[in-house]
C-alpha positions as CSV (number, residue, x, y, z in Angstrom):
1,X,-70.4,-21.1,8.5
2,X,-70.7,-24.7,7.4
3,X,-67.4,-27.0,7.0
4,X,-67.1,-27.7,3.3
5,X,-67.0,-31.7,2.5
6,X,-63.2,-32.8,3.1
7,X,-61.4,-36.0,2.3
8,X,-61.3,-38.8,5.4
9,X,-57.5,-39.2,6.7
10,X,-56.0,-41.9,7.1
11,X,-54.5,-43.0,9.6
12,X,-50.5,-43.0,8.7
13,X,-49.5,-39.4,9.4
14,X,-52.5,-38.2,10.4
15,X,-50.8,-34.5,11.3
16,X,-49.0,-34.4,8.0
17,X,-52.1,-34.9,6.3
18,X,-54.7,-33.0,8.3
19,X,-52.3,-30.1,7.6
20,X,-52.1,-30.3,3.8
21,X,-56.0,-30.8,3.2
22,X,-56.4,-27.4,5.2
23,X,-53.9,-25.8,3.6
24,X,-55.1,-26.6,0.2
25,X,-58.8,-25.8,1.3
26,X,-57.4,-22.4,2.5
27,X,-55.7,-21.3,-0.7
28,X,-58.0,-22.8,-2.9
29,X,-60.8,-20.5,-1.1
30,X,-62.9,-24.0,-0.3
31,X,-61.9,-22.7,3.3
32,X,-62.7,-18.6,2.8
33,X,-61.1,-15.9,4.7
34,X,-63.1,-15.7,8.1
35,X,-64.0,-19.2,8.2
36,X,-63.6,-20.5,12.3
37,X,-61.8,-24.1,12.5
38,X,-63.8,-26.2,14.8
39,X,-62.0,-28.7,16.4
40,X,-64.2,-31.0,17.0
41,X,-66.3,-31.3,13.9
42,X,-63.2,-31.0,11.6
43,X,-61.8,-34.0,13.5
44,X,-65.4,-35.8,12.6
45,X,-64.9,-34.7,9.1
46,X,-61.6,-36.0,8.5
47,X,-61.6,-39.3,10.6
48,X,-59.2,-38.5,13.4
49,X,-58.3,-37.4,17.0
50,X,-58.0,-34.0,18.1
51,X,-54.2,-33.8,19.2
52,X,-52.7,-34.2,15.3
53,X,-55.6,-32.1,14.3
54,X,-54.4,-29.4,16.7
55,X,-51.2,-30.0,15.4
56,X,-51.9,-29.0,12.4
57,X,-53.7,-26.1,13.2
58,X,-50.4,-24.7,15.1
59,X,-48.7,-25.0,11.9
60,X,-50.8,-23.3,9.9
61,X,-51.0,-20.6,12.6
62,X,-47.2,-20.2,12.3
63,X,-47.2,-20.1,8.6
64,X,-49.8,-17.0,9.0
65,X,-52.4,-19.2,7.2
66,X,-55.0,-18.8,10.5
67,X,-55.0,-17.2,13.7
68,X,-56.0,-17.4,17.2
69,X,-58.0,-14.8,19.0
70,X,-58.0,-14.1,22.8
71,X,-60.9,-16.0,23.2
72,X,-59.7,-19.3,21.5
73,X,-61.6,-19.6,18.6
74,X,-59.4,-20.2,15.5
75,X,-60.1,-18.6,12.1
76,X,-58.5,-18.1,8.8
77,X,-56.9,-14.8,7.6
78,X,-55.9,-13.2,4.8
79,X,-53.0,-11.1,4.2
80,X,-53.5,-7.1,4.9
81,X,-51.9,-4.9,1.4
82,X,-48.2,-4.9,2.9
83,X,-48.5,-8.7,3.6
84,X,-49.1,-9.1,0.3
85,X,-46.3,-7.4,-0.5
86,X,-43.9,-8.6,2.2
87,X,-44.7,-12.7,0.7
88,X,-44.1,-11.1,-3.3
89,X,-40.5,-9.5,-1.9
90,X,-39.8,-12.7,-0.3
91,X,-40.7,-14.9,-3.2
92,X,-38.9,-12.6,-5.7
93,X,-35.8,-13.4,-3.9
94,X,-36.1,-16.8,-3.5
95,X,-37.1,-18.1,-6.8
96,X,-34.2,-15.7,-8.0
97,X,-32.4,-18.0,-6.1
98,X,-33.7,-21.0,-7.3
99,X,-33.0,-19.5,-11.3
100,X,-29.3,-18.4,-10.1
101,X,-28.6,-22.2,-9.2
102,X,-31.0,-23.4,-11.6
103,X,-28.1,-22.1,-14.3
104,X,-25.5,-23.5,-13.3
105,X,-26.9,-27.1,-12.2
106,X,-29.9,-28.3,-14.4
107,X,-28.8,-30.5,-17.2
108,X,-29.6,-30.6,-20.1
109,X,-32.7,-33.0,-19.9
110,X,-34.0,-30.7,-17.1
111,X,-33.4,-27.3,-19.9
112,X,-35.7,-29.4,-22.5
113,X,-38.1,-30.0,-20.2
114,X,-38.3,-26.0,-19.0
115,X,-38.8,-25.4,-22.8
116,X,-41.5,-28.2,-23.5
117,X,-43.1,-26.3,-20.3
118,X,-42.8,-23.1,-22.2
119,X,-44.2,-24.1,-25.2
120,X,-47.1,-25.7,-23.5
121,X,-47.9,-22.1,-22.1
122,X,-47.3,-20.6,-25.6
123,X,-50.5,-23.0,-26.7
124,X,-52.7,-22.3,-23.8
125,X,-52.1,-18.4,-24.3
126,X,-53.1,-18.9,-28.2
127,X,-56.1,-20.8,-26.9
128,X,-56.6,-18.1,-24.5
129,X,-57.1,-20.6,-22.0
130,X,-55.6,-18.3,-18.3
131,X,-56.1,-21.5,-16.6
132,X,-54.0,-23.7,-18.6
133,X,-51.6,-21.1,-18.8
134,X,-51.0,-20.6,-14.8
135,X,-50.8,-24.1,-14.5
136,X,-47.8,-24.8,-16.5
137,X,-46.4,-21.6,-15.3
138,X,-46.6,-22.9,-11.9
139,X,-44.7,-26.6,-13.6
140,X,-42.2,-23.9,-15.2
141,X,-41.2,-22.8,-11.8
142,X,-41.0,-25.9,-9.7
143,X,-38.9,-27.4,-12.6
144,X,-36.5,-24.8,-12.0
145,X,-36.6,-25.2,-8.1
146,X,-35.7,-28.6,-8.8
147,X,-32.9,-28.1,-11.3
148,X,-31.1,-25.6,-8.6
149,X,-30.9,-28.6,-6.4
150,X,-31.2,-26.4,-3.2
151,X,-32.3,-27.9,0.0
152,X,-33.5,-25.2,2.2
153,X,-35.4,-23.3,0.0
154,X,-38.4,-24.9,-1.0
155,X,-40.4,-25.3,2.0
156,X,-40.3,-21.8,2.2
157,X,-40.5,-21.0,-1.4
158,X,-43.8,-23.4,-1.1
159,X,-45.2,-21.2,1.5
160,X,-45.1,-18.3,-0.2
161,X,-46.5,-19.5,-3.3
162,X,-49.4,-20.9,-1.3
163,X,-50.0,-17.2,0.3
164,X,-49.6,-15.7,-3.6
165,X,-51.7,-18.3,-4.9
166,X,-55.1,-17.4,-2.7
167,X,-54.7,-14.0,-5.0
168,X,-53.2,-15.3,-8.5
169,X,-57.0,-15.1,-9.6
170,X,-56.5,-10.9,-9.7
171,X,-53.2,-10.6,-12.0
172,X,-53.5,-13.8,-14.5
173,X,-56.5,-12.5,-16.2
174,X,-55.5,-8.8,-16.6
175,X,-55.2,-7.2,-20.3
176,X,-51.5,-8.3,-21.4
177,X,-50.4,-10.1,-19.0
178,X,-50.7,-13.7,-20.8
179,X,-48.4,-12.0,-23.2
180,X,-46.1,-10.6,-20.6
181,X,-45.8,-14.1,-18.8
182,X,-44.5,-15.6,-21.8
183,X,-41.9,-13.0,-22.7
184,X,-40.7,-12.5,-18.6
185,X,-40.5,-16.8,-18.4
186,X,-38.6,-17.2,-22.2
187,X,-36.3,-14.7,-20.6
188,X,-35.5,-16.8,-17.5
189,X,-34.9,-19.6,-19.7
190,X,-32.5,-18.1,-21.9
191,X,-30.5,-16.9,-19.3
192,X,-30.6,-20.7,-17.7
193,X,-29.6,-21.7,-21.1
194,X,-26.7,-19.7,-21.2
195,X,-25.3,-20.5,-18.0
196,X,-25.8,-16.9,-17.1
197,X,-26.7,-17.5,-13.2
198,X,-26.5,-13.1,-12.7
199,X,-29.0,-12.7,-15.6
200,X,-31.3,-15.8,-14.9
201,X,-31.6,-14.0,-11.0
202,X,-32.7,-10.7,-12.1
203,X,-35.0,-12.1,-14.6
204,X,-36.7,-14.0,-12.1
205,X,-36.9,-11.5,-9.5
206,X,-38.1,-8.6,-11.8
207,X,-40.9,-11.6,-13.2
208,X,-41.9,-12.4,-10.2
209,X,-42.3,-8.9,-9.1
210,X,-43.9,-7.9,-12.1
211,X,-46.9,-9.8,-10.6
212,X,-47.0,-7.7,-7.7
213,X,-47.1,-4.2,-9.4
214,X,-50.2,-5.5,-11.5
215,X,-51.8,-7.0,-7.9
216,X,-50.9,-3.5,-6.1
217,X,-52.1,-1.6,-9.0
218,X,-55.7,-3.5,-9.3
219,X,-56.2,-3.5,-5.5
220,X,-55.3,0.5,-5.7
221,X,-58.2,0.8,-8.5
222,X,-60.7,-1.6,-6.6
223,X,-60.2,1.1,-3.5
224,X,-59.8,-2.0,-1.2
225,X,-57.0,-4.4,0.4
226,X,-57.8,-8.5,0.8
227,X,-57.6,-9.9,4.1
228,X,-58.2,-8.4,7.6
């Protein structure tokens, strides 16, 4: 399989960024599911040296993004149907924490913001644009990581958003779910407005795993599991 047309590196952090055009390439499907990673002609397509190439690799490896085989070669995986379900249980948790803090640190420019979000997503629903809609969906939720001022969280919490992302495609377009976004993220608002940092949690959670149930129940119709 051919290497798709990549950006050249530079040379500043050349590890850093060998890693993050991957990683984008893999979730955005530019880099599909059984794709090998050549070494050597990924290093001539982005401009640099083997070693932070390899680096890169190894973290991508450890974040489940590719594997290695017995034999060396390197390719990209997707997640098997309790994957899928492990990163949704993981995410659920963590963006609950991020609403739980979320409530009782974001100010109040931070609150008018989430709701300017919110009422952009009200438009692109009426529009019926899915697109527009995910996109400030996904703005919703980083505001909020960022209002809960947490440190340790949203490395991980990026991580698993990357893994859910590669299958957003399969539960943003299904009858009623525009609809359903709206009501589950104008609930985890209200209960940041309120201060209510229980409420805001469990909202959160059951939103996020909302998502899942509607993944889980199209992958059960489509008699077949993504990944391996």
């Amino acid at each position: 399989m051919s290497v798709p047309t990549l950006p050249t590196i530079e040379v500043s952090s050349r590890r850093t960024q060998a890693y993050r055009v991957l990683r984008e390439a893999i979730v955005n499907g530019q880099i599909p599911v059984g794709s090998r990673l050549v070494a050597s002609q990924l290093a001539e397509q982005l401009g640099l040296s083997r070693t932070p190439l390899r680096e890169a690799i190894q973290l991508l490896e450890k974040e489940g993004f590719v594997r290695r085989l017995p034999t060396g070669i390197v390719e990209v995986v997707g997640l098997s149907r309790d994957e899928i379900e492990e990163v949704y249980a993981i995410r659920a948790r963590l963006e609950g924490l991020a609403a739980r803090y979320a409530a009782l640190r974001a100010t109040p420019e931070e609150i008018d913001r989430m709701q300017d979000v919110l009422s952009a997503m009200k438009r692109a629903a009426r529009r019926g644009k899915p697109g527009e809609l995910d996109l400030e969906g996904l703005e919703f939720h980083e505001l909020i990581q960022r209002a809960s001022r947490l440190r340790f969280a949203g490395p991980q919490l990026e991580t698993m958003r990357d893994h859910i992302n590669r299958y957003r495609a399969r539960t943003i377009g299904s009858p009623g779910r525009a609809e359903a976004i709206l009501e589950e993220h104008a609930e985890v608002l209200r209960w940041i407005k309120a201060r209510d940092a229980d409420r805001a949690e469990e909202a959160m959670r059951q939103h996020i795993w909302n998502a899942w149930v509607i993944l889980s129940e199209d992958m059960t119709s489509a008699s077949g599991t993504p990944g391996e």
